[in-house]
MMTF fields as JSON, N, C-alpha, C and O atoms, coordinates in Angstrom:
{
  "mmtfVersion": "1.0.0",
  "mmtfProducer": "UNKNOWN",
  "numBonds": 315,
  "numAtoms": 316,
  "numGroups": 79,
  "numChains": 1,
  "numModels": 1,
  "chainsPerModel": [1],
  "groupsPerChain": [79],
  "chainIdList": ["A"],
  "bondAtomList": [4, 2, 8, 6, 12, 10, 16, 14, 20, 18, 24, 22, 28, 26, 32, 30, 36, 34, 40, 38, 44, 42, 48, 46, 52, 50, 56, 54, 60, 58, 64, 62, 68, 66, 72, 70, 76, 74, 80, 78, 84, 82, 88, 86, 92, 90, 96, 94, 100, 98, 104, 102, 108, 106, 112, 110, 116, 114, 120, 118, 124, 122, 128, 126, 132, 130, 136, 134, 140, 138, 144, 142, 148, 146, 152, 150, 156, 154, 160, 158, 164, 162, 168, 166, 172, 170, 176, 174, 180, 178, 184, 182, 188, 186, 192, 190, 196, 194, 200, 198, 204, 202, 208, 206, 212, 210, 216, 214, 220, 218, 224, 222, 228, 226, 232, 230, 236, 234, 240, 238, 244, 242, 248, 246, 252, 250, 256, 254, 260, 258, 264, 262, 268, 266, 272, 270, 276, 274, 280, 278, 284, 282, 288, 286, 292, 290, 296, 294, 300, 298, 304, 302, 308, 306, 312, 310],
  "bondOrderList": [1, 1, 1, 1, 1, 1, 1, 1, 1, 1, 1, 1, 1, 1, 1, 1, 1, 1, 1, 1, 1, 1, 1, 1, 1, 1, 1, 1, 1, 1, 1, 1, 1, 1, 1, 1, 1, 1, 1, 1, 1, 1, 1, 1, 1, 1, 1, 1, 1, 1, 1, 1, 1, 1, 1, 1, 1, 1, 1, 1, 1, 1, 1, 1, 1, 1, 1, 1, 1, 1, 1, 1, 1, 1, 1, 1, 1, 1],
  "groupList": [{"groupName": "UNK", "atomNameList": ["N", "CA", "C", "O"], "elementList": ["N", "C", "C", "O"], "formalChargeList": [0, 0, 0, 0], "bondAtomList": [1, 0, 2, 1, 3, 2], "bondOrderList": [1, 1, 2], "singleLetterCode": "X", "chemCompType": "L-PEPTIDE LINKING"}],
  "groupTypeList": [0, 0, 0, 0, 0, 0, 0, 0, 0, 0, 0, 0, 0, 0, 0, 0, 0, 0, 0, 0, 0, 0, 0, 0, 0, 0, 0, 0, 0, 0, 0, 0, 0, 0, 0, 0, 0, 0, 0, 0, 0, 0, 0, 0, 0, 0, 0, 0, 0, 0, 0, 0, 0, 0, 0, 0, 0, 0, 0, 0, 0, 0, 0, 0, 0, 0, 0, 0, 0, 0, 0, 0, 0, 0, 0, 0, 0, 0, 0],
  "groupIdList": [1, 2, 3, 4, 5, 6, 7, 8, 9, 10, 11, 12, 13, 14, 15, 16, 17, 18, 19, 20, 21, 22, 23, 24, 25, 26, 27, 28, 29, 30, 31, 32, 33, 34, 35, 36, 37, 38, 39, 40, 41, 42, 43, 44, 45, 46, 47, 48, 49, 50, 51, 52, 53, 54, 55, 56, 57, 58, 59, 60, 61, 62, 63, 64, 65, 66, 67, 68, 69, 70, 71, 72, 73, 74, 75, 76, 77, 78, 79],
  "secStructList": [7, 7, 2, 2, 2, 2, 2, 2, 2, 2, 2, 2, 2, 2, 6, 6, 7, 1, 1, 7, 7, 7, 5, 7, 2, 2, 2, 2, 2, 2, 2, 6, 6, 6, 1, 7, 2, 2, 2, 2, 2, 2, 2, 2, 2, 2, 2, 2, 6, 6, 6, 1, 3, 3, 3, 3, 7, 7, 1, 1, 7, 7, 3, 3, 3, 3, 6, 6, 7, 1, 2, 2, 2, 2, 2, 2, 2, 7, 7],
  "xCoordList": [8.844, 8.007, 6.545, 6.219, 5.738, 3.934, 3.55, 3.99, 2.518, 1.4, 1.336, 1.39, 1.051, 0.238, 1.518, 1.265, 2.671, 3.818, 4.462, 5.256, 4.069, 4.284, 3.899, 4.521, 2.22, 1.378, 1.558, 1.337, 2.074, 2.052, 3.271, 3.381, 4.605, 5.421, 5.458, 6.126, 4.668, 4.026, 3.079, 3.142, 2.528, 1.155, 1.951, 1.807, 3.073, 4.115, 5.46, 5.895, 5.609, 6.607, 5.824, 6.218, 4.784, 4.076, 3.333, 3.619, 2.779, 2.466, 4.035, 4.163, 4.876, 6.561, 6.819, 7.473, 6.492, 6.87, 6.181, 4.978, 6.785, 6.215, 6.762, 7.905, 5.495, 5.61, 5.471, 5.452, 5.404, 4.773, 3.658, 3.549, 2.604, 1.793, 1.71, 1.32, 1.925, 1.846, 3.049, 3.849, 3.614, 4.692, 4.571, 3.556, 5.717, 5.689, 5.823, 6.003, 5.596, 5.232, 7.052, 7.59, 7.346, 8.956, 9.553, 10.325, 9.308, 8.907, 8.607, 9.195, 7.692, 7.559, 8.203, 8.186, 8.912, 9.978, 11.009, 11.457, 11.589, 12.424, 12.017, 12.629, 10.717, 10.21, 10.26, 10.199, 10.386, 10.669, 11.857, 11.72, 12.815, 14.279, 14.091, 14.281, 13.671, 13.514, 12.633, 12.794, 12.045, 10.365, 10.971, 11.904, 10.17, 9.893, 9.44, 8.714, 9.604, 8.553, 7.177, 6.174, 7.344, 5.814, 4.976, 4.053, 5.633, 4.754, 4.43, 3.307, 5.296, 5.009, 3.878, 2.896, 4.209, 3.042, 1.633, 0.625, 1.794, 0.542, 0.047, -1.164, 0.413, 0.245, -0.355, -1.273, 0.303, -0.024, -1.624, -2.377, -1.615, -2.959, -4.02, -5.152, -3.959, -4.431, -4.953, -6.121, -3.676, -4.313, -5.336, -6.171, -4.866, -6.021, -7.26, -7.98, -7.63, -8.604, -9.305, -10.436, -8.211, -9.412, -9.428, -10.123, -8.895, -9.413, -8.148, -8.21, -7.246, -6.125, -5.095, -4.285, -4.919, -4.056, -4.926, -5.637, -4.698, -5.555, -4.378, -3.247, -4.824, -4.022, -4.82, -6.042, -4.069, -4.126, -2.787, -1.561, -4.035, -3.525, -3.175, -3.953, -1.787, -2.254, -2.053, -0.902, -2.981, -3.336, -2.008, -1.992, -0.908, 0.19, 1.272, 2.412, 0.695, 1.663, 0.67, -0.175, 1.122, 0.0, 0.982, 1.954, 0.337, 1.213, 0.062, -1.124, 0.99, -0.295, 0.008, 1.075, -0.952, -0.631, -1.543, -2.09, -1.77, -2.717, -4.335, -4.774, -4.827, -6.388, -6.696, -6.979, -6.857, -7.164, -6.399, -6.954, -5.321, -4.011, -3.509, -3.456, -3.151, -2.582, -3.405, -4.611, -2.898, -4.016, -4.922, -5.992, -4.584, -5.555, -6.814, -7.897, -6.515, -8.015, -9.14, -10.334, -8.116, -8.804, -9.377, -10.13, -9.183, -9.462, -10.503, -11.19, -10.764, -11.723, -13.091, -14.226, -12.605, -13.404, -14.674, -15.886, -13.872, -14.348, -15.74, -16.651, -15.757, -16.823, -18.028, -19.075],
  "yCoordList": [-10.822, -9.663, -10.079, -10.672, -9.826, -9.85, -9.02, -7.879, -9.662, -8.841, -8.022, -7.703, -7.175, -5.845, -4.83, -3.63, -5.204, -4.434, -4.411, -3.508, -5.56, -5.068, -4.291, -3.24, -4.487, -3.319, -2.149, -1.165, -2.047, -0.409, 0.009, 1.179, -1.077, -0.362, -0.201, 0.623, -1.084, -0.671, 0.751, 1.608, 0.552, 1.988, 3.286, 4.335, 2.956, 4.452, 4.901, 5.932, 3.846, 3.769, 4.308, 5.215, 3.802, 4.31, 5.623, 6.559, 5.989, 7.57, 8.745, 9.963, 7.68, 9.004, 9.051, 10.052, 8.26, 8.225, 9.608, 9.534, 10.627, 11.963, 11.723, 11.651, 11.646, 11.993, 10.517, 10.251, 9.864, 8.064, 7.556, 7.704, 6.825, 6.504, 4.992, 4.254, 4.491, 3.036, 2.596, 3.509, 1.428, 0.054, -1.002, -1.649, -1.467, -3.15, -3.87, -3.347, -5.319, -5.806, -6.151, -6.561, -5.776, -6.368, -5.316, -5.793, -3.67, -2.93, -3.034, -2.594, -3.646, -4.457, -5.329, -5.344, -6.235, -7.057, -6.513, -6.919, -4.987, -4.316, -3.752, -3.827, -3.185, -2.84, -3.972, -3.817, -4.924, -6.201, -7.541, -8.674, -6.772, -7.366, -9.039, -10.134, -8.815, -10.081, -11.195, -12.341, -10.928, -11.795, -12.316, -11.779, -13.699, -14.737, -13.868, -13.032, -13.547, -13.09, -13.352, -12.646, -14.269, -15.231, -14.418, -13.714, -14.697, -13.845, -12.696, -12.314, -12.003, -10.477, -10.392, -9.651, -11.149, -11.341, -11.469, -10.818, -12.599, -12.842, -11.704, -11.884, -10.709, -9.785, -8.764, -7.969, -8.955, -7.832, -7.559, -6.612, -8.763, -9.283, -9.632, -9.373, -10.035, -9.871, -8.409, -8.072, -7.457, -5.682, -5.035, -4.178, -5.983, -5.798, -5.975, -4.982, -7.03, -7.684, -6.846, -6.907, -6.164, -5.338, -3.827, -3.031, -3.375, -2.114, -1.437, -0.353, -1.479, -0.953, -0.788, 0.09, -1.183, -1.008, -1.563, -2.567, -0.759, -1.439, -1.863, -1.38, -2.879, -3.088, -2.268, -2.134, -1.742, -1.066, -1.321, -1.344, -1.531, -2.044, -1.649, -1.958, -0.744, -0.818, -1.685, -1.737, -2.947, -4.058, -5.125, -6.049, -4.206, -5.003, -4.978, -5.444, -4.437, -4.514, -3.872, -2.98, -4.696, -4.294, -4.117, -4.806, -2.682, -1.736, -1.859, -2.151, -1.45, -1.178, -0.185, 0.365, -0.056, 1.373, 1.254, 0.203, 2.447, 3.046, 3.019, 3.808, 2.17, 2.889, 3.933, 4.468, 4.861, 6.111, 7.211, 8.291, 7.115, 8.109, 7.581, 6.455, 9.045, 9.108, 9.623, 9.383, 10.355, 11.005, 10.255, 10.716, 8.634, 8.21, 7.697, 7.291, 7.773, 7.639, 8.888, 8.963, 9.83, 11.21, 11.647, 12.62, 11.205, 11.044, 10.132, 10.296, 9.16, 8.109, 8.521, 8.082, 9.663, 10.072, 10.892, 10.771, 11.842, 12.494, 12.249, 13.076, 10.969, 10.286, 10.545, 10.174],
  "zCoordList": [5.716, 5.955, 5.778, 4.749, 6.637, 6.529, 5.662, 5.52, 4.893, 4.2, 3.602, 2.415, 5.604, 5.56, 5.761, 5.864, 5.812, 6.351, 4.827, 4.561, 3.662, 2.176, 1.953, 1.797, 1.781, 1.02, 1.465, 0.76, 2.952, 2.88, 2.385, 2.016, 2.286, 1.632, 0.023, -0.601, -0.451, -1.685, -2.145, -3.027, -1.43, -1.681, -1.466, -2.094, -0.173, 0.14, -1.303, -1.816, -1.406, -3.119, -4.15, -4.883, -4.221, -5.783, -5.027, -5.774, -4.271, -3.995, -3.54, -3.416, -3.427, -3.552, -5.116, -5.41, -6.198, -7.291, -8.086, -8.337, -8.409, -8.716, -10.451, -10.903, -11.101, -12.47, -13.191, -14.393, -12.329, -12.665, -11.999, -10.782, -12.831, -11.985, -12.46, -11.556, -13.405, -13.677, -13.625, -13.829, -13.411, -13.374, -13.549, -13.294, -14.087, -14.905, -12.9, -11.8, -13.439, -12.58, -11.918, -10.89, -12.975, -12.281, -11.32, -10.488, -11.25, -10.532, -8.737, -7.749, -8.904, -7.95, -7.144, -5.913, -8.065, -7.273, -6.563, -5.491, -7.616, -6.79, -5.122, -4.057, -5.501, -4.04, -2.436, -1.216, -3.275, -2.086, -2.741, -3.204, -2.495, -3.054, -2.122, -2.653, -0.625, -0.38, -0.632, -0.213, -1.079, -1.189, -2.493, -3.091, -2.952, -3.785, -4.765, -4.225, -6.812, -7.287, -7.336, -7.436, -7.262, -7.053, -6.416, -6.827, -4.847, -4.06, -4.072, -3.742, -4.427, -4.925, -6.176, -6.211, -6.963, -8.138, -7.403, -7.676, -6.254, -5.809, -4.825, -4.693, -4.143, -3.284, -4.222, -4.024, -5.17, -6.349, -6.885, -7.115, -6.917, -7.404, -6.446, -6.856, -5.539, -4.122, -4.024, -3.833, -4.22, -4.498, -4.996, -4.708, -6.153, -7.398, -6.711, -6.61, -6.232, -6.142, -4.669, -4.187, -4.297, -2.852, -3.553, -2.921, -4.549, -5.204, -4.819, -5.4, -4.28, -3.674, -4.852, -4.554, -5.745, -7.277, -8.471, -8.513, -9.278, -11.184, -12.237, -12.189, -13.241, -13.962, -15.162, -15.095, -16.234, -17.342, -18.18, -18.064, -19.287, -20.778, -21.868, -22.771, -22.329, -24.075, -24.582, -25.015, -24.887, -25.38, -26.256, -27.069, -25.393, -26.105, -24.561, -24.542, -23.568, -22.356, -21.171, -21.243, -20.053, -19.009, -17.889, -17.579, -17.195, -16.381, -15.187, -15.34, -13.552, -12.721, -11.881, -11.609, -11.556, -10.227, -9.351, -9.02, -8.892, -7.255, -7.995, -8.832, -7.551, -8.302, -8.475, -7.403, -9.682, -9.506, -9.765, -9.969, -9.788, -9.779, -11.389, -11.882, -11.979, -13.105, -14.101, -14.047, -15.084, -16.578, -16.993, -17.392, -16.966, -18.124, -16.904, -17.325, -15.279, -14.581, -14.577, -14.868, -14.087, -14.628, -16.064, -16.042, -16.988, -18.267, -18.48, -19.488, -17.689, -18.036, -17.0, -17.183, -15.65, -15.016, -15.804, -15.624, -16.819, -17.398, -18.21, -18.248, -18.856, -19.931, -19.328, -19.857]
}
């Protein structure tokens, strides 16, 4: 599978997910049962890096999601 035919099935998974907005990275792997983890790790992060998903920390485990979506972005909007 290409790319751009991941990410959108990524971005479409985590915006159907109602009442979750962050996921472990292994999460992910499920979303693409065929792909290498690796690569999924690296697509992941690739995400990151165009603003398209954030990683967030409680400083003992790091979760990611949709940039923007979920309590604690709206919460940080707030400051």
């Amino acid at each position: 599978m290409d790319k751009e035919a991941l990410k959108k099935i990524i971005v479409e998974t985590l915006e159907g997910k109602k009442g979750k907005s962050k996921f472990y990275l292994k999460d992910f792997y499920a979303m693409a049962p065929d792909e290498k983890p690796r690569d999924v790790k690296n697509l992941v992060n690739q995400m990151v890096g165009e603003g398209i998903l954030e990683y967030w920390s409680s400083g003992s485990t790091t979760l990611i999601g949709l940039k923007g979506a979920g309590k604690q972005a709206h919460a940080e909007d707030e400051d």
